[in-house]
TORFI-373176 format. One record per residue (C-alpha): residue number from 0; y, x, z; residue in three letters. Coordinates in Angstrom, 2 decimals, padded with zeros to 5 digits. Example, Ala and Ser with C-alpha at 12.3 -4.5 7.8 and 13.67 -1.06 7.14 Angstrom:
2
{0,{-004.50,012.30,007.80},'ala'};
{1,{-001.06,013.67,007.14},'ser'};
***
This chain:
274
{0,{036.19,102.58,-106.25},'unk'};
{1,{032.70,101.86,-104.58},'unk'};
{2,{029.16,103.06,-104.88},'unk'};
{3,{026.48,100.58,-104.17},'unk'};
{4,{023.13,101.35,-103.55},'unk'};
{5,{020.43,099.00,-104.54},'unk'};
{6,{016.91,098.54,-103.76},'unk'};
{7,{013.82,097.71,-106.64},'unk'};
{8,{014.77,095.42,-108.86},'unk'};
{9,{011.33,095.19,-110.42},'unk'};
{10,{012.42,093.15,-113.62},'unk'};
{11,{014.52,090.63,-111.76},'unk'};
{12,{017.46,090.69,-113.79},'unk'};
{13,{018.89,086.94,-112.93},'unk'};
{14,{019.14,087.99,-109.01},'unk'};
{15,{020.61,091.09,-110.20},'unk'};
{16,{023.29,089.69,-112.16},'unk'};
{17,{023.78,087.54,-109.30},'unk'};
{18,{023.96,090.39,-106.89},'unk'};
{19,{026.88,092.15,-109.23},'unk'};
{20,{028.78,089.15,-109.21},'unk'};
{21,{028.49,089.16,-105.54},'unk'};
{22,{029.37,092.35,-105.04},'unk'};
{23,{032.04,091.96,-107.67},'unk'};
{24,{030.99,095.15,-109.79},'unk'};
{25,{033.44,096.25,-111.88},'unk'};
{26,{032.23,098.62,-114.39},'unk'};
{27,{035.68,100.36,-114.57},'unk'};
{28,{035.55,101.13,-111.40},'unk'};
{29,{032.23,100.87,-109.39},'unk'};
{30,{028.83,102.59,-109.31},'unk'};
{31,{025.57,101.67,-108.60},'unk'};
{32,{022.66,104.00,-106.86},'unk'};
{33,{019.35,102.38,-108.01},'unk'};
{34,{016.24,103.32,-106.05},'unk'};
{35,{013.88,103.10,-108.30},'unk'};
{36,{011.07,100.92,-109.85},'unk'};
{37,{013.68,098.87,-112.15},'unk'};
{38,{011.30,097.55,-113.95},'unk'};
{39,{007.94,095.44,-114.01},'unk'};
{40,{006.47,092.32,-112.57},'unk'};
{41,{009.56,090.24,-112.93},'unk'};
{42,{010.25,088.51,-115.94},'unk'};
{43,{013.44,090.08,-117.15},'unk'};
{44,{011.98,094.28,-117.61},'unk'};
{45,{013.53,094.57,-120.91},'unk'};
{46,{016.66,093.17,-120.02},'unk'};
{47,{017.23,095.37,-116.50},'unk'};
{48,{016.34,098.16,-118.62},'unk'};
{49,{019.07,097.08,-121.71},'unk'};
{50,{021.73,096.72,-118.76},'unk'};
{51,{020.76,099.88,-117.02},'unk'};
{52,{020.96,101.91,-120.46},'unk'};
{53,{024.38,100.40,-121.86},'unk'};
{54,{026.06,100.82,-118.31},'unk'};
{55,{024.07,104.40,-117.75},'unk'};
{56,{028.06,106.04,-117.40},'unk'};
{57,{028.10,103.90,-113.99},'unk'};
{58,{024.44,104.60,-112.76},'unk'};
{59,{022.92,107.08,-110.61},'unk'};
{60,{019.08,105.97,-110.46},'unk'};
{61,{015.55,107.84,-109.32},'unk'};
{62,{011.85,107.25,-110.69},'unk'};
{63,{009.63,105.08,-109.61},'unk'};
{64,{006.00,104.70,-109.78},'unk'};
{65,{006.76,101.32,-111.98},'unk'};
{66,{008.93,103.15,-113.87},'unk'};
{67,{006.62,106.39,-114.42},'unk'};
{68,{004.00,103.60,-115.10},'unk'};
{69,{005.93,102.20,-118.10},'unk'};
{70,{006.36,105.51,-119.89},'unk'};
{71,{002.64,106.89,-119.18},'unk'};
{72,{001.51,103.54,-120.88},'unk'};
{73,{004.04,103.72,-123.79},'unk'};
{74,{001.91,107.16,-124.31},'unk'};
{75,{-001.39,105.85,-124.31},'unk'};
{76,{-002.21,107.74,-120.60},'unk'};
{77,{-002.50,103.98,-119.13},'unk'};
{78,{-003.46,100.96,-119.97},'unk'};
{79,{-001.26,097.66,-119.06},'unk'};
{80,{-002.53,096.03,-115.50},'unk'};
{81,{-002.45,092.06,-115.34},'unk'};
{82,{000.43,092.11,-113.86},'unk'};
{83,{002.55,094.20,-115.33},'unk'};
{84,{005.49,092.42,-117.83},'unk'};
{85,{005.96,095.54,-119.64},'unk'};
{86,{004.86,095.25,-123.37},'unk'};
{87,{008.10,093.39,-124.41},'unk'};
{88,{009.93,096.63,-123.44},'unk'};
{89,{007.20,098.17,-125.87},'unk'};
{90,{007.59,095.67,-128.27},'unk'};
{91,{011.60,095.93,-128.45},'unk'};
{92,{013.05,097.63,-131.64},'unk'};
{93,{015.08,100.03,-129.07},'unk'};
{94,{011.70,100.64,-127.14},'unk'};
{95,{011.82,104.50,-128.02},'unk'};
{96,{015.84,105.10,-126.95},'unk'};
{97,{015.07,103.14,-123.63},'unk'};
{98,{012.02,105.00,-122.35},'unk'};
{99,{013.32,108.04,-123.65},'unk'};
{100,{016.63,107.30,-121.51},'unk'};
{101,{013.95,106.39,-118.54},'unk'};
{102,{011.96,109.33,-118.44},'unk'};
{103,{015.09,111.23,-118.57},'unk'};
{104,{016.22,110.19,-114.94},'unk'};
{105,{015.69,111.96,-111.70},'unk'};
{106,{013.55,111.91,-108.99},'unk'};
{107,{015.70,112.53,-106.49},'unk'};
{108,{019.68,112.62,-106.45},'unk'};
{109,{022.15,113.48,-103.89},'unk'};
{110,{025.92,113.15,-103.37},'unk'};
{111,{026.11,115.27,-100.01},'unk'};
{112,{026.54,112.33,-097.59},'unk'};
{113,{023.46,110.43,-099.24},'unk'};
{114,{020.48,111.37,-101.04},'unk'};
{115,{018.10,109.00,-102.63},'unk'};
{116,{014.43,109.23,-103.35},'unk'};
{117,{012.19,106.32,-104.51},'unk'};
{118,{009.39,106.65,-101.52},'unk'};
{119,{010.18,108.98,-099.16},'unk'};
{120,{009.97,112.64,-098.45},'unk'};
{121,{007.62,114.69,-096.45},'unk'};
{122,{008.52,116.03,-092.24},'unk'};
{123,{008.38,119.54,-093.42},'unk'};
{124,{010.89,119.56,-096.06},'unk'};
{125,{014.21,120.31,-095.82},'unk'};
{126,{016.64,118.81,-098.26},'unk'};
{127,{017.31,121.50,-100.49},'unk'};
{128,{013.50,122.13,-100.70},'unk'};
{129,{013.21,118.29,-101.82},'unk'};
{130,{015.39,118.70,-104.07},'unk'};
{131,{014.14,121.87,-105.98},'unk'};
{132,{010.59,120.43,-105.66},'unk'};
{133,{012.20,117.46,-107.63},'unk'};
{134,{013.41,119.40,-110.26},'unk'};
{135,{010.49,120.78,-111.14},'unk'};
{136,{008.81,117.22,-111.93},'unk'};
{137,{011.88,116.75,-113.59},'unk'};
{138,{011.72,119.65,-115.95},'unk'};
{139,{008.19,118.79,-116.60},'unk'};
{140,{009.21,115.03,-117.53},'unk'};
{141,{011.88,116.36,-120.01},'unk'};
{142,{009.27,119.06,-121.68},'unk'};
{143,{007.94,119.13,-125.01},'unk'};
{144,{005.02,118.97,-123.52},'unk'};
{145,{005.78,116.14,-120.83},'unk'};
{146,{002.92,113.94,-122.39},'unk'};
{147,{000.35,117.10,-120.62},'unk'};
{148,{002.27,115.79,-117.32},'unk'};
{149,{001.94,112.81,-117.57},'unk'};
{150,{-001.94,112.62,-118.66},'unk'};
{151,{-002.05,115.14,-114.98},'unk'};
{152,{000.27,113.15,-113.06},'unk'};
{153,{-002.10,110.27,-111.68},'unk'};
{154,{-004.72,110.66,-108.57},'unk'};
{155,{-004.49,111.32,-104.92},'unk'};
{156,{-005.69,114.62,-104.67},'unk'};
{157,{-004.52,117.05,-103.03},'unk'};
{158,{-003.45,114.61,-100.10},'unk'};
{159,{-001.80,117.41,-098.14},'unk'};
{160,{001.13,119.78,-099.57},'unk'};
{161,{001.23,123.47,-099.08},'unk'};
{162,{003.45,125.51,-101.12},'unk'};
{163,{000.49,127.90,-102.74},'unk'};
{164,{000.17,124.30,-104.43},'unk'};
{165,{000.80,125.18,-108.12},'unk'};
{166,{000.61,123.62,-111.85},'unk'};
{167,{-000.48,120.26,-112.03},'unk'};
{168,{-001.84,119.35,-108.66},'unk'};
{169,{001.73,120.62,-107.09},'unk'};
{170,{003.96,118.59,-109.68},'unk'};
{171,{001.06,115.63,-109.11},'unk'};
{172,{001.99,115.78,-105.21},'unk'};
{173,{005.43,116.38,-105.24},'unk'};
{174,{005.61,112.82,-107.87},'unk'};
{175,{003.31,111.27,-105.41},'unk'};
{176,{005.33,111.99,-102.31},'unk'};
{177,{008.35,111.10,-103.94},'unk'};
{178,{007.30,107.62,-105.98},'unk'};
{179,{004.14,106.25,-103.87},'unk'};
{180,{004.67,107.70,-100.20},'unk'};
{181,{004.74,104.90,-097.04},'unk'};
{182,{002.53,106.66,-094.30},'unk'};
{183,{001.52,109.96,-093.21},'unk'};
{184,{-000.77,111.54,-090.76},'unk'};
{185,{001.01,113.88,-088.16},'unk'};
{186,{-000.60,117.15,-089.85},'unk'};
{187,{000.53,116.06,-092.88},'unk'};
{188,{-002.47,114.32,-095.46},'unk'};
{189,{-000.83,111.37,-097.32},'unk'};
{190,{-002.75,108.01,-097.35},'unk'};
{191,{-001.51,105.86,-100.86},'unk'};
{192,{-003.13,103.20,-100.41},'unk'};
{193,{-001.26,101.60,-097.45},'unk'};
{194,{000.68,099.05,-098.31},'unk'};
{195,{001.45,096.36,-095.16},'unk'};
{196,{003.74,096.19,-092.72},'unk'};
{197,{004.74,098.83,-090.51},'unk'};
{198,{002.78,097.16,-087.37},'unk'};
{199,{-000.49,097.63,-089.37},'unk'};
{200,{000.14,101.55,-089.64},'unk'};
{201,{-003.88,102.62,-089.34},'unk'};
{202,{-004.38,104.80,-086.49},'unk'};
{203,{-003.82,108.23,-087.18},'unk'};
{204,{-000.62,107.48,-089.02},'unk'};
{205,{002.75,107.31,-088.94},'unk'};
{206,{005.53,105.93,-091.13},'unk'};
{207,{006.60,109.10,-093.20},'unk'};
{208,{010.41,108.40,-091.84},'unk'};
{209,{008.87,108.78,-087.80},'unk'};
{210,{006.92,111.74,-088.42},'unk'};
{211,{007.73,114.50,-085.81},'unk'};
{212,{009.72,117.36,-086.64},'unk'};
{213,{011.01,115.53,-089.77},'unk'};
{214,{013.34,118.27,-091.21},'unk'};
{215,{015.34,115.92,-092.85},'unk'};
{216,{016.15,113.83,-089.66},'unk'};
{217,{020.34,115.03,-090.12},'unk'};
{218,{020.21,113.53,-093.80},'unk'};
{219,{021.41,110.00,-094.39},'unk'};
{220,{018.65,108.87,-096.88},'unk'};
{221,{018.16,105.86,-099.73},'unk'};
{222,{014.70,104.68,-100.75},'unk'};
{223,{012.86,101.51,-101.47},'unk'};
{224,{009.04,101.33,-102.43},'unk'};
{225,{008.01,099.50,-099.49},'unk'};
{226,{008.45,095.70,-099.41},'unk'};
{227,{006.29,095.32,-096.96},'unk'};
{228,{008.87,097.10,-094.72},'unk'};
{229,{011.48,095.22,-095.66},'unk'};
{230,{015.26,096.16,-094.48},'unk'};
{231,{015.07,099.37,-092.31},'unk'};
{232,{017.80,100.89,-091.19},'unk'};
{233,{017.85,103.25,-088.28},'unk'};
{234,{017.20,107.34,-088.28},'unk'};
{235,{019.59,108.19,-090.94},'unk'};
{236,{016.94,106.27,-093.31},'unk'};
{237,{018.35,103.19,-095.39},'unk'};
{238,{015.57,100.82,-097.17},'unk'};
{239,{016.77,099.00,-099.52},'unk'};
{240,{013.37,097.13,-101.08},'unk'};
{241,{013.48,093.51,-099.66},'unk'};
{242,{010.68,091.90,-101.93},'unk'};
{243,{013.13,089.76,-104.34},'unk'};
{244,{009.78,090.10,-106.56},'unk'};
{245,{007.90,087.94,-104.11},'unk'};
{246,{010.42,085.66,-103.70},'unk'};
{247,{012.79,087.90,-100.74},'unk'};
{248,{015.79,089.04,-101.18},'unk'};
{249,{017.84,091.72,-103.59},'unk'};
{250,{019.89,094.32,-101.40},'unk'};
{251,{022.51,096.01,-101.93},'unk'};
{252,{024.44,098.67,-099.67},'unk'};
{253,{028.04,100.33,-099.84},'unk'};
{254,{027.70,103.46,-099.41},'unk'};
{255,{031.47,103.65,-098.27},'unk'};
{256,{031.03,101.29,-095.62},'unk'};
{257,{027.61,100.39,-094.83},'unk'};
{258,{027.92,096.66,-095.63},'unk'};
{259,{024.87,095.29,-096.81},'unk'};
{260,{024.96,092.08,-099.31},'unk'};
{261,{022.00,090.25,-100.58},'unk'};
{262,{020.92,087.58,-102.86},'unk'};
{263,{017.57,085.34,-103.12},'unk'};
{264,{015.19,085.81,-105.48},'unk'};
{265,{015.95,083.39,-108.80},'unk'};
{266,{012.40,081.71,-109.54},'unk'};
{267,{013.55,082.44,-113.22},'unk'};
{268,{012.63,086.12,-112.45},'unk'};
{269,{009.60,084.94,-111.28},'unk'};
{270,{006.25,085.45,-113.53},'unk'};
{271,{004.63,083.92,-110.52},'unk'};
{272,{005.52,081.02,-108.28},'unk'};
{273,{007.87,081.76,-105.76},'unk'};
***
């Protein structure tokens, strides 16, 4: 038996079959970690999803800010962006069982050796903090009133968390750290709208993983998110997102060993040229 985690698929279901085959999944046996964003951009959303949902028994996955995208639009909160390859998911006759299944999954999970968020996690919180503050998002998500979350859940204010933080500005941080976090400043505002590589960090800010004092520096930790980045592994901090979307590579990691195994992007996943 083996656990594999792997980094955003984004819709790019023909380099993730390829990865399982590589990997040689077997669904009897095998599970997969998936760090969020599943969905979106590439060309095969509706099919990752289909996959995801019939082999959910074998799948331990978090949120991401694609995938809280998707459902906020399926509610009317958003509209689509130019970019997005979402509306055949919308347009599916299983469209309600899928994004009902989506909006259903965690924001953070952990296993005790690994834990896995989507972006990252703040310096000042300690593991069992993250994952409380998670659950609260997550309780929110699977409300009767989630669609109230969900029409509060987008905007960058507050930037900085402080635990008198409360209703929908503390569940609106907390999904913001989790699903759209790359930098930070040292005292702790959040900047979203950072997305290059880590040698174009704007003074004043840090990468949220080499923030001093990071209270979660003992935890062996799974995200994605940041392409840009690209495979980063070093300080207990494993990411997994190497841009198969923009024509890199699809990773995956076993968690038993380490080993890393990757695939190219297929230019049939591709709603751009690779």
């Amino acid at each position: 038996m083996s656990t594999y985690a792997i980094g955003d698929i984004q819709g790019c279901y023909h380099a993730f079959q390829a990865l399982l085959k590589r990997i040689q999944f077997n669904v009897e046996t095998d599970d997969l970690w998936l760090a969020g964003d599943i969905i979106n951009r590439g060309s095969g959303s509706l099919e990752v999803l289909r996959w995801c949902y019939e082999h959910r028994a074998n799948i331990q996955m978090v949120l991401g800010n694609h995938d809280l995208h998707a459902i906020a639009i399926s509610h009317g909160i958003k509209q689509l962006n130019q970019s997005d390859t979402l509306q055949v998911i919308f347009d599916a006759p299983d469209a309600e069982l899928l994004l009902t299944w989506l909006r259903h999954q965690p924001l953070m999970v952990s296993n005790g050796d690994y834990v896995m968020v989507h972006a990252g996690l703040l310096p000042q919180w300690q593991i069992s903090e993250a994952l409380s503050y998670a659950k609260e998002v997550e309780v929110a998500l699977r409300s009767e009133h989630y669609v109230d979350f969900l029409a509060n859940m987008y905007g960058d204010s507050p930037n900085v968390w402080h635990d008198r933080l409360h209703g929908f500005d503390r569940l609106r941080v907390i999904t913001n750290v989790m699903t759209r976090m790359r930098i930070c400043s040292v005292d702790g505002a959040l900047d979203f709208s950072f997305k290059g590589a880590i040698k174009a960090v704007p003074p004043g800010f840090l990468p949220w993983f080499d923030l001093p004092d990071r209270q979660s520096l003992n935890q062996q930790i799974i995200v994605g998110h940041w392409s840009a980045l690209g495979l980063y592994q070093g300080q207990h901090i494993y990411a997994l997102d190497t841009g198969c979307l923009w024509g890199g590579q699809l990773t995956a990691m076993c968690l038993e060993t380490k080993q890393l195994t990757q695939v190219n992007a297929d230019k049939k996943d591709q709603p751009f040229k690779v």
